[in-house]
MARBA-787504 format. One record per residue (C-alpha): residue number from 1; x, y, z. Coordinates in Angstrom, 1 decimal, always signed. Layout:
<recs>
(rec NUM (X Y Z))
...
</recs>
This chain:
<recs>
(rec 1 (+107.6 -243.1 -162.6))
(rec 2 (+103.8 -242.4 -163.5))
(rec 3 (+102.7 -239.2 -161.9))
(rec 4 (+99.7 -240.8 -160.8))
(rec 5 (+100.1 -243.3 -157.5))
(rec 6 (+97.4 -241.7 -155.6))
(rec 7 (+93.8 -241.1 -155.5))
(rec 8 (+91.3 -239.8 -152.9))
(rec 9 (+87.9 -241.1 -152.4))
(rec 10 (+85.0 -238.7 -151.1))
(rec 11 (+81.6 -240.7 -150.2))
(rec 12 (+79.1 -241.1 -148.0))
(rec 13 (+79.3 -242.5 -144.5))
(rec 14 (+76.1 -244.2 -145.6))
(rec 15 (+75.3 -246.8 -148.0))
(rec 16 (+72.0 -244.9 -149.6))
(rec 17 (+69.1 -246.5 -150.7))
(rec 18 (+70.0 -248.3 -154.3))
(rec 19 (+72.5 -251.1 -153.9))
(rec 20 (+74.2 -249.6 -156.7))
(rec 21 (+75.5 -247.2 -154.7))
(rec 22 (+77.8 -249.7 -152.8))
(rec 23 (+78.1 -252.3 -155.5))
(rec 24 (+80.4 -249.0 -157.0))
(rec 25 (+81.9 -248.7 -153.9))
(rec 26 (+83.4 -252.3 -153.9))
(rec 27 (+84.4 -252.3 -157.8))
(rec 28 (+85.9 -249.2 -157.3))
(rec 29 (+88.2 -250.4 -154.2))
(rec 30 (+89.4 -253.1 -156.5))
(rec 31 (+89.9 -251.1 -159.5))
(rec 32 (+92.4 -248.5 -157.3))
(rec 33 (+94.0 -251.4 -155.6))
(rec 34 (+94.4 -253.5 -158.9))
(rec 35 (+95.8 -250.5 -160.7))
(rec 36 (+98.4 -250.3 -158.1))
(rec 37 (+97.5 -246.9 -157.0))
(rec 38 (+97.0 -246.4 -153.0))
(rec 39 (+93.5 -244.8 -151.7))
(rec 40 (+93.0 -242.0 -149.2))
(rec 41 (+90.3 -241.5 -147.5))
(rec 42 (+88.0 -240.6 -144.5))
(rec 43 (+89.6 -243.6 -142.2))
(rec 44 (+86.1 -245.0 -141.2))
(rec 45 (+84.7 -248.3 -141.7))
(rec 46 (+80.9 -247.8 -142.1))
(rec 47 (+79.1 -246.6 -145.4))
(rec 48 (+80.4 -246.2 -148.6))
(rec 49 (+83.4 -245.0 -147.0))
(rec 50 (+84.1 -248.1 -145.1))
(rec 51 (+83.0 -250.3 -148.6))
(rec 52 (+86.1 -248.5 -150.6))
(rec 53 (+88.7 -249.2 -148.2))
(rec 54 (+87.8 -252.8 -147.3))
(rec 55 (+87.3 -253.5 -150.8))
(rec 56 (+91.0 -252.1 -152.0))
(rec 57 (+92.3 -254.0 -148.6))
(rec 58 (+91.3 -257.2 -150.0))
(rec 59 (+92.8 -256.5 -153.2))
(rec 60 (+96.0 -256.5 -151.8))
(rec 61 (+96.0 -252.4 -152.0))
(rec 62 (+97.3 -249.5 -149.9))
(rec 63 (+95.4 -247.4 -148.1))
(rec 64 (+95.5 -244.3 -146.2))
(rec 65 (+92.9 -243.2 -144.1))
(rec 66 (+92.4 -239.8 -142.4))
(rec 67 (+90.1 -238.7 -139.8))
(rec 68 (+89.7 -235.9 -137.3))
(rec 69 (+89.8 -237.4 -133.8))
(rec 70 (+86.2 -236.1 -132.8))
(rec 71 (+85.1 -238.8 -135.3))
(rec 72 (+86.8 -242.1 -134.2))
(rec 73 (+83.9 -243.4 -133.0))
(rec 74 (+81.1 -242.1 -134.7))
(rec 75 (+82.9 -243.4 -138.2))
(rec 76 (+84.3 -246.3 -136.7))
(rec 77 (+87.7 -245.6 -137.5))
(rec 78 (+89.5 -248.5 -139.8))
(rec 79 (+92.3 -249.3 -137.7))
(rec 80 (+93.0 -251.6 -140.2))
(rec 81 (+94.4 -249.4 -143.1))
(rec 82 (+98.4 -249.6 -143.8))
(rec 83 (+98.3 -246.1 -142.6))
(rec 84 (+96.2 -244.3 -140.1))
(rec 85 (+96.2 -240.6 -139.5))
(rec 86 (+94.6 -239.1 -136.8))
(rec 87 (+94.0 -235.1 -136.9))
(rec 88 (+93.0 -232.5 -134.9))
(rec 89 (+90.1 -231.1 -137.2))
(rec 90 (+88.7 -231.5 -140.5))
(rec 91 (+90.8 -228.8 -141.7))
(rec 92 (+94.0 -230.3 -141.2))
(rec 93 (+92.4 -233.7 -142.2))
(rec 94 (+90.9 -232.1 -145.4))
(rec 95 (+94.5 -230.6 -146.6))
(rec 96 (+96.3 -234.0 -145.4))
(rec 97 (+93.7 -235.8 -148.1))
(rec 98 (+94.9 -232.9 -150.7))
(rec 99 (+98.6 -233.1 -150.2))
(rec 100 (+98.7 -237.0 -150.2))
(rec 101 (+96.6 -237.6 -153.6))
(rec 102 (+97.2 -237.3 -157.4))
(rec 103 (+93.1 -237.1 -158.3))
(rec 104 (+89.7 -237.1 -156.7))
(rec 105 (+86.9 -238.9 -157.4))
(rec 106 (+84.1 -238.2 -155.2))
(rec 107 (+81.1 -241.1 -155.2))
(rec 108 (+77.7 -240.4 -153.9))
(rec 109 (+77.4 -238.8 -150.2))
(rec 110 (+76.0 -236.2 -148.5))
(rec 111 (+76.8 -232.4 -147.7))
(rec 112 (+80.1 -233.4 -146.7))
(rec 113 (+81.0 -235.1 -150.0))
(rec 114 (+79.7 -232.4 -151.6))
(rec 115 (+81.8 -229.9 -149.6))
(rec 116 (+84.7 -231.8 -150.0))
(rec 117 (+84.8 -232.0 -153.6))
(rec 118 (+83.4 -228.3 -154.6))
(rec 119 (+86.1 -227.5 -152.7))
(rec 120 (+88.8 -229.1 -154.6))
(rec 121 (+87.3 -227.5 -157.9))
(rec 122 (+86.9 -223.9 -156.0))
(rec 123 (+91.1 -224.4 -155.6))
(rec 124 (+91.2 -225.6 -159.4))
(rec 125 (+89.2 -223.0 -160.5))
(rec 126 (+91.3 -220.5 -158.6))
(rec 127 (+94.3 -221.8 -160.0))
(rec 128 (+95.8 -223.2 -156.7))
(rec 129 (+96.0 -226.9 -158.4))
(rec 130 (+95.5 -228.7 -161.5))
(rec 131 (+94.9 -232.4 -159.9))
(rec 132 (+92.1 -233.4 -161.7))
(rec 133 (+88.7 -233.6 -160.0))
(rec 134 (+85.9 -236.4 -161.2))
(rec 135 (+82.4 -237.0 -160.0))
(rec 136 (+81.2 -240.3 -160.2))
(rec 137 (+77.8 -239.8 -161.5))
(rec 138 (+76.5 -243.5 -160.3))
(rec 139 (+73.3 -243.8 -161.5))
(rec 140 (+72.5 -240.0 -162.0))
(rec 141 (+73.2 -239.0 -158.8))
(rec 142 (+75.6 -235.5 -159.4))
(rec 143 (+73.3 -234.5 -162.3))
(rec 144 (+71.7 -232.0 -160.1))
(rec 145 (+74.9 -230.8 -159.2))
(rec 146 (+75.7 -230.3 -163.2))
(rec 147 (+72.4 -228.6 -164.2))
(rec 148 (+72.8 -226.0 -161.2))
(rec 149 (+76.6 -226.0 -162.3))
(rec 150 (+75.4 -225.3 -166.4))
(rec 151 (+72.7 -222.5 -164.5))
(rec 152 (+75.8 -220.8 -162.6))
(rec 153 (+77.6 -220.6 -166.2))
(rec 154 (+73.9 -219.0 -167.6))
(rec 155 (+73.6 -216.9 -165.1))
(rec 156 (+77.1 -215.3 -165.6))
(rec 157 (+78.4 -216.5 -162.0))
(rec 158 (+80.8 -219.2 -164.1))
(rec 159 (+82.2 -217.2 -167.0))
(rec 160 (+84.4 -218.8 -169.5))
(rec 161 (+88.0 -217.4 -167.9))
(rec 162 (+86.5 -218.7 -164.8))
(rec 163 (+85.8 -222.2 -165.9))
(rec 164 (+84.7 -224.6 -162.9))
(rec 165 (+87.2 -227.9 -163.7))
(rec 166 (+85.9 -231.5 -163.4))
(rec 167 (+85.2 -234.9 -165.2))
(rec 168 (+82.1 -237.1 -164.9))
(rec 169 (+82.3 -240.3 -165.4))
(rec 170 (+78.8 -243.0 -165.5))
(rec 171 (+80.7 -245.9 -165.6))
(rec 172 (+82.9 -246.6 -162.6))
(rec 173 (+85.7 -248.8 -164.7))
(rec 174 (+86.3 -245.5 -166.6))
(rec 175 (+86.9 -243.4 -163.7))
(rec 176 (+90.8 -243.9 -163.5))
(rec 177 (+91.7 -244.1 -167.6))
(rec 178 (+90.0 -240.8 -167.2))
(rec 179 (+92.1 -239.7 -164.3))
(rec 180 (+95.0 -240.7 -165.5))
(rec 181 (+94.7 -239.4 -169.2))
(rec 182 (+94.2 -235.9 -167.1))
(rec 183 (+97.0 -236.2 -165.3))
(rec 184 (+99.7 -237.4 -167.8))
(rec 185 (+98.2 -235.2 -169.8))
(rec 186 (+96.7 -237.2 -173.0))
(rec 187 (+93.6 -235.3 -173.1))
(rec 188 (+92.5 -231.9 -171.6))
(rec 189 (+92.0 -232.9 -167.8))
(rec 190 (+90.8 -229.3 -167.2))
(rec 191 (+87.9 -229.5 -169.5))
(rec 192 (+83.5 -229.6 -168.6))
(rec 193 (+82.3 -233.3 -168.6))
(rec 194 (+81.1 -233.4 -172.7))
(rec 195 (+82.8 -236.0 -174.4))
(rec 196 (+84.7 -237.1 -171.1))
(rec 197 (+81.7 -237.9 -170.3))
(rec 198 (+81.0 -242.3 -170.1))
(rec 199 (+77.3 -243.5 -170.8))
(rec 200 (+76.5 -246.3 -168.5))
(rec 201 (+76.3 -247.2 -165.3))
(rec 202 (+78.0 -249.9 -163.1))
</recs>
């Protein structure tokens, strides 16, 4: 049995402002459902959040969405989902999403995407996990996240036996070969974004 069957989605509960943003979305839905993997996620229906889910749904996929209860309606939870959990905070909704997924991959989104996914390398880097960790980078969007990542490591706050985990990937379509080279370990999952890294967009 492959040790990859899951993969959790961080994105925004917004679409943004290029259509790129949610064309992703959709292609990535399909890909995870079509790959026979099932998605976890947030458990709401708007944004690029919502785009994901119904986008794997349609594919015939399996999804599992997870939301704190103070966010039913303002996320307009996907009752739809083949399984629906509903938590008590965004704690024990954050460590559901860990325990139930093989990978991240976080899209574009706000503060809370950002959150969720620098939290998942501060546990990598800390040595709590070695699921890999991959940031879309749809149409540039986490390179401001890299260069202030690459001036943490200049600065000495990221020093070499403290390495900060993660993939990027450009293209979508390469997101889960790249995930799942990590995890079964054909290539060095651990390892900075360099020649892991894909070169074009959608």
């Amino acid at each position: 049995m492959s040790n990859f069957q899951s993969v959790c989605v961080y994105c925004g509960s917004s679409f943004g402002t290029d259509p790129i943003y949610e064309a992703t979305a959709v292609r990535l839905g399909q890909l995870i459902a079509g790959a026979g993997l099932r998605l976890v996620y947030g458990g709401g229906s708007v944004g690029l959040m919502g785009t994901v889910a119904k986008a794997a749904l349609e594919e015939g996929g399996q999804v599992t969405g997870i939301i704190p209860h103070f966010l039913e309606k303002r996320e307009e939870m996907l009752s739809s989902v083949n399984d629906l959990i509903v938590t008590q905070d965004m704690h024990e909704r954050k460590q559901l999403m860990f325990q139930k997924s093989n990978a991240f991959i976080a899209l574009p989104g706000g503060i809370g995407t950002l959150e969720e996914a620098v939290e998942m390398m501060t546990w990598a880097q800390l040595g709590q996990h070695r699921k890999p960790v991959l940031l879309a980078d749809v149409n540039g969007f986490w390179s401001p996240l890299l260069e202030l990542l690459n001036h943490m490591r200049s600065q000495g706050f990221i020093r070499p036996d403290t390495e900060v985990p993660y993939l990027v990937a450009k293209r979508i379509d390469d997101a889960l070969p790249m995930l799942a080279d990590a995890i079964n370990g054909n290539t060095n999952a651990l390892s900075l974004d360099g020649d892991r890294t894909a070169t074009e967009n959608l």
